[in-house]
C-alpha distance (Angstrom), angle and dihedral (degrees) to the residues before:
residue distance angle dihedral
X1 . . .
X2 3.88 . .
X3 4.03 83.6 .
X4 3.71 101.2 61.1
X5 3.70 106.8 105.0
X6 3.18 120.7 -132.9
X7 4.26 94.3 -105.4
X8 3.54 86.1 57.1
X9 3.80 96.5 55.5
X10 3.88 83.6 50.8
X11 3.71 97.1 54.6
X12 3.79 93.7 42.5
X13 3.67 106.0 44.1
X14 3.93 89.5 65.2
X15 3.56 94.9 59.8
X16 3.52 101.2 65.4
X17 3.72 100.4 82.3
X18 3.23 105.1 150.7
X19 4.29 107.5 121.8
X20 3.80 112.9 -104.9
X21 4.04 87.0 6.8
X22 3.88 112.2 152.1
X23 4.17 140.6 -154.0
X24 3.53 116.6 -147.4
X25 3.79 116.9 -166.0
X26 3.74 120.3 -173.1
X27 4.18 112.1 -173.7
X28 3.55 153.2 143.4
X29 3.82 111.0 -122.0
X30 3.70 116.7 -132.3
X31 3.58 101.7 173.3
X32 3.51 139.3 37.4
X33 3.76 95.9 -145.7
X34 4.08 86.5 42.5
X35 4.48 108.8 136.4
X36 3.53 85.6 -124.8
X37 3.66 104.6 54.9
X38 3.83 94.5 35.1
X39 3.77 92.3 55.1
X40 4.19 94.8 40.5
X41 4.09 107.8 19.5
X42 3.80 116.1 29.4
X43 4.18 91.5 27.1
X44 4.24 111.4 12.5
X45 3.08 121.4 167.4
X46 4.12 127.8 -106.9
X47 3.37 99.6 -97.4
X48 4.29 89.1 48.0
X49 3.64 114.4 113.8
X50 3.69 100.8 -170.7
X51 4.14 123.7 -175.6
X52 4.08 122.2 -168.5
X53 3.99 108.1 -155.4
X54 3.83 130.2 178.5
X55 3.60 150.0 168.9
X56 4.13 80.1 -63.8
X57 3.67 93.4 69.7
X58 4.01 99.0 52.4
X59 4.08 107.4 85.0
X60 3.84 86.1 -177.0
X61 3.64 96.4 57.0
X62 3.99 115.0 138.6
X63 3.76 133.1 -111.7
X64 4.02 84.0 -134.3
X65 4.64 88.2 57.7
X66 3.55 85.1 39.7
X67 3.95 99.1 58.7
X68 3.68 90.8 34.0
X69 3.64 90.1 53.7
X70 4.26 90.9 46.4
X71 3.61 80.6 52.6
X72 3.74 103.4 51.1
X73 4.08 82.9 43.8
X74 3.92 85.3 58.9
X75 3.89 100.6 46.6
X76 3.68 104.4 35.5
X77 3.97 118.6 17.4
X78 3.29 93.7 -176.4
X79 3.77 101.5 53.3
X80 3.99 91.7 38.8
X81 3.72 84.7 59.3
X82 4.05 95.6 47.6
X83 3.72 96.1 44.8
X84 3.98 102.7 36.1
X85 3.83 107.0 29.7
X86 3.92 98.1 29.2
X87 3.65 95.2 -119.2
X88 3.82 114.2 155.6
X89 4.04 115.5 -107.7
X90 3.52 112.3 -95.3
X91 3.98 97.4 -173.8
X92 3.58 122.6 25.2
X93 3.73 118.0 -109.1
X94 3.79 99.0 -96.0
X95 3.41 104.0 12.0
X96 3.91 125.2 154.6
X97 3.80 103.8 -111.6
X98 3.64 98.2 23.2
X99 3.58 98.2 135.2
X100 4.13 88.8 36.6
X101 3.81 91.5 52.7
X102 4.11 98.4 38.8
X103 3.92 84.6 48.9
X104 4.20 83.7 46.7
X105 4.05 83.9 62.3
X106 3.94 100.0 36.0
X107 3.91 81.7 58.1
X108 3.47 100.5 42.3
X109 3.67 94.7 -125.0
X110 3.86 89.6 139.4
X111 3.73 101.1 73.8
X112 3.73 137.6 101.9
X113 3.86 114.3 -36.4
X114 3.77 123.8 -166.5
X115 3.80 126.7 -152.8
X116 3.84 106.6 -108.8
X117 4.30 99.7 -143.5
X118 3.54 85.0 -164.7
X119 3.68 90.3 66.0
X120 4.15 136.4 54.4
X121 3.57 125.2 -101.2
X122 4.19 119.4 -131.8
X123 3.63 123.3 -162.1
X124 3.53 120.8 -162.2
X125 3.79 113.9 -166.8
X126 4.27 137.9 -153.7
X127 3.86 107.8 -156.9
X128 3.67 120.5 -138.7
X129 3.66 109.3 -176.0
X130 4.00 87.6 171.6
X131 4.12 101.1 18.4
X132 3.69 133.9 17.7
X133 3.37 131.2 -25.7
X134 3.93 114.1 -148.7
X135 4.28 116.9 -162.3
X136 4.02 115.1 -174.0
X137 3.92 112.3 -148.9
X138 4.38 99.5 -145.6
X139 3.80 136.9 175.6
X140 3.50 134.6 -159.1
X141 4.01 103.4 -137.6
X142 4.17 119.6 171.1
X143 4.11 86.3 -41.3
X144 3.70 95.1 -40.3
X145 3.70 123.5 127.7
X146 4.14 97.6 -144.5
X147 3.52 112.0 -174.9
X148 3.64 109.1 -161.2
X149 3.51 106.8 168.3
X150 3.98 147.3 22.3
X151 3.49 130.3 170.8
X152 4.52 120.7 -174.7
X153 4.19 123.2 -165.8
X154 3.37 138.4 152.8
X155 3.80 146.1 -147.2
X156 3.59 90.0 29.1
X157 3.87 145.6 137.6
X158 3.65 114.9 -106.8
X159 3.92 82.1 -125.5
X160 3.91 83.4 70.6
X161 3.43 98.5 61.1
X162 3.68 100.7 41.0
X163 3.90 89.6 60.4
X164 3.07 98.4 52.2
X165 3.86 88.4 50.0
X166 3.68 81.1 53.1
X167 3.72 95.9 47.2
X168 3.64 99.3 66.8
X169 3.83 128.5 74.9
X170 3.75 104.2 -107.3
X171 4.12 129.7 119.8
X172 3.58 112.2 -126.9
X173 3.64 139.1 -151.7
X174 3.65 106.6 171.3
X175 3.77 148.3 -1.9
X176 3.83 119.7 -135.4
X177 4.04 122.1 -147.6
X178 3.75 137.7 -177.4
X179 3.86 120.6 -118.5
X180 3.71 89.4 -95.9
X181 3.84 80.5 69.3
X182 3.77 85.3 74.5
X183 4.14 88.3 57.2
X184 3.70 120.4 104.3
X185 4.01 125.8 -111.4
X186 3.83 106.9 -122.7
X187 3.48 92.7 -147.7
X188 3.95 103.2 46.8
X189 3.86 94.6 25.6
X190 3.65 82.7 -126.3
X191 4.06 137.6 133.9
X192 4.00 111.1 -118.1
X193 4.02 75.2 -132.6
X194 3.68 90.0 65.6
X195 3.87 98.4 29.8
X196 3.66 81.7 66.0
X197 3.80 101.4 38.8
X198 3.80 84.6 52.9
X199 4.03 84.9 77.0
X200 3.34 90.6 60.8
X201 4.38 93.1 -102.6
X202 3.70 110.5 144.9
X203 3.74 101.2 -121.1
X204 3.99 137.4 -154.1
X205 3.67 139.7 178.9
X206 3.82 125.0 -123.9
X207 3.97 110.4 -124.2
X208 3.33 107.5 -115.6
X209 4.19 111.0 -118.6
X210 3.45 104.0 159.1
X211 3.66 126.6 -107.4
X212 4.01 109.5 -81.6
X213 3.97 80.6 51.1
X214 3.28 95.4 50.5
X215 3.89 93.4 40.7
X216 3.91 83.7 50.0
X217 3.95 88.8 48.2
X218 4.00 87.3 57.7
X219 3.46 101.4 52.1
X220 3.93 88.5 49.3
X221 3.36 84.2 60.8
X222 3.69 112.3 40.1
X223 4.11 89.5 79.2
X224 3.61 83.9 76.7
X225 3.88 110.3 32.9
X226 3.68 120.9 106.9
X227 4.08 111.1 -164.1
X228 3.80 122.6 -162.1
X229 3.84 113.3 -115.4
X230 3.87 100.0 -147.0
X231 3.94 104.4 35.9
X232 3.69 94.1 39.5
X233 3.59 111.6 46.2
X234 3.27 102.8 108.3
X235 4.07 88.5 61.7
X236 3.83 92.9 39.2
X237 3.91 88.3 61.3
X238 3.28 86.1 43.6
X239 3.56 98.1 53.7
X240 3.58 85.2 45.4
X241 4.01 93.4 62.3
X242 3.84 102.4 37.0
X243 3.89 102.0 123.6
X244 3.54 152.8 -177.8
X245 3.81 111.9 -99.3
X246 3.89 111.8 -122.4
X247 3.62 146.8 -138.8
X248 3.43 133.5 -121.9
X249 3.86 92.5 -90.2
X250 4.04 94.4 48.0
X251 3.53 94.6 -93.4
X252 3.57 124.9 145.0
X253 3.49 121.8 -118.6
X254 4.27 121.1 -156.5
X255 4.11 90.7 -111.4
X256 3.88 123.8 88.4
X257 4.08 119.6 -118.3
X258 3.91 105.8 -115.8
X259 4.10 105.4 -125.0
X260 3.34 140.9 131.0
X261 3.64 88.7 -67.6
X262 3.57 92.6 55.7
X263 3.89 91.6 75.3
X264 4.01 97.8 57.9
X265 3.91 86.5 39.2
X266 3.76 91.8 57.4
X267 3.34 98.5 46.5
X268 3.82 93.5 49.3
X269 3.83 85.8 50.9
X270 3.74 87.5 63.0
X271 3.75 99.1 52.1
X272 4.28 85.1 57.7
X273 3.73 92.4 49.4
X274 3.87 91.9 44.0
X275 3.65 93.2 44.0
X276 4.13 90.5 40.6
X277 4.54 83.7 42.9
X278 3.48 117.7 41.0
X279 3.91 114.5 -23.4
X280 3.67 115.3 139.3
X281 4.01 111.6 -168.9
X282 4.03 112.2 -142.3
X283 3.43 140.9 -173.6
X284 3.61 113.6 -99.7
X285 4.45 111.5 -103.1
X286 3.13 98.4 174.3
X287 4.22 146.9 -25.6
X288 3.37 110.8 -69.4
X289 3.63 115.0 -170.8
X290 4.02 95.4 150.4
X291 4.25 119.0 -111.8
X292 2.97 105.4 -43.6
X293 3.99 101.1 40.9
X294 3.96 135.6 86.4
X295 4.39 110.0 -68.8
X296 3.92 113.1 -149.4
């Protein structure tokens, strides 16, 4: 049932007319964000009587489930908790910082993050000329990585995203790009580098390591990245679902799937290799929101 989407649920609700007619739905969440459980766990309607069981509930259970489910519980916390207490995944099952994003929560690094004013903002950008573009909003605080904002669109102008960069209250000291920043518009004749210079943001390039390296570069740095809970949700989850493509047999194989989590994922793999390359942290002189933003 976790598959439905949410349209489908729409159209097929309606046509059970029938007075005092009912739908019974019997599944295993998988995520939290899921059509199924949105519309029937975390916001049912009135008339929605809905009942959570487990391995708690069956007195016949076997010694033989029992072991294997102490086992799972042993080897994979995360999937023990999905598939014997009902709890909704909060990594995928392969995904590429599962163990730096389930340590993220067992910390309580993903929580609320304030902006510190006495410190620059960074933005580290993933270009989507025909998809999304995803932009990370990140501090540098006493050696922590605080992420305090993220924002994800697509089909639109890089003018878009560089007022609403300029729209929000932080002091900024640069703006990091991909090496597709360096690639010309066809229609100005212009560099995306230089599009966005010509708004008066101080601009920089992300050296180009490769992505294992930069993959690598990430996971050096997660131990000390804090991520707001609010602002960036949309890149925790995805963060949470960037994964391994597979084989035909289920296997993993050593590249990344390119999805919609892909786009966050990228752009959070330039903030390590920036950070890791070439990022100086400064004290904040004054607020820099580029030309066209407040001056203090």
């Amino acid at each position: 049932a976790e598959a439905i989407s949410d349209n489908s649920w729409d159209v097929l609700i309606p046509t059970i007319r029938k007075e005092q007619s009912e739908i019974w739905i019997s599944f295993n969440p998988k995520f939290d964000d899921d059509a199924t459980y949105v519309r029937f766990v975390s916001n049912p309607p009135k008339n929605c009587i809905t009942i959570k069981m487990n391995w708690t509930d069956n007195k016949y259970i076997s010694q033989e489930l029992l072991d294997e489910k102490d086992d799972l519980k042993e080897r994979d916390p995360d999937k023990y908790l999905w598939v014997w207490e009902g709890h909704c995944l909060k990594v995928l099952d392969g995904a590429v910082y599962k163990d730096e994003m389930r340590k993220m929560r067992e910390d309580g690094r993903i929580c609320s993050v304030p902006y510190e004013p006495s410190k620059p903002v960074y933005t580290f950008w993933d270009l989507g000329f025909g998809d999304s573009t995803a932009i990370w909003f990140v501090q540098m605080v006493a050696m922590q990585y605080r992420v305090i904002d993220y924002i994800e669109d697509n089909r639109r102008a890089i003018d878009y995203y560089v007022k609403q960069i300029q729209s929000k209250p932080y002091v900024y000291e640069r703006h990091y790009l991909p090496h597709d920043g360096r690639h010309a518009n066809l229609a100005t004749g212009k560099t995306i580098q230089e599009i966005v210079e010509g708004f008066g943001l101080k601009v920089e390039i992300v050296p180009q390591i490769g992505i294992d390296n930069g993959i690598n570069a990430v996971r050096m740095a997660m131990g000390n990245v804090w991520i707001d809970e609010n602002k960036c949700k949309e890149g925790i989850k995805a963060l949470e679902y960037y994964h391994y493509e597979q084989d035909k047999n289920g296997n993993n194989k050593t590249t990344p799937a390119h999805d919609w989590s892909s786009h966050a994922c990228d752009a959070f793999r330039y903030m390590a290799v920036a950070f890791k390359e070439s990022v100086s942290v400064k004290p904040v002189k004054r607020a820099y929101h580029g030309s066209h933003g407040w001056m203090g």
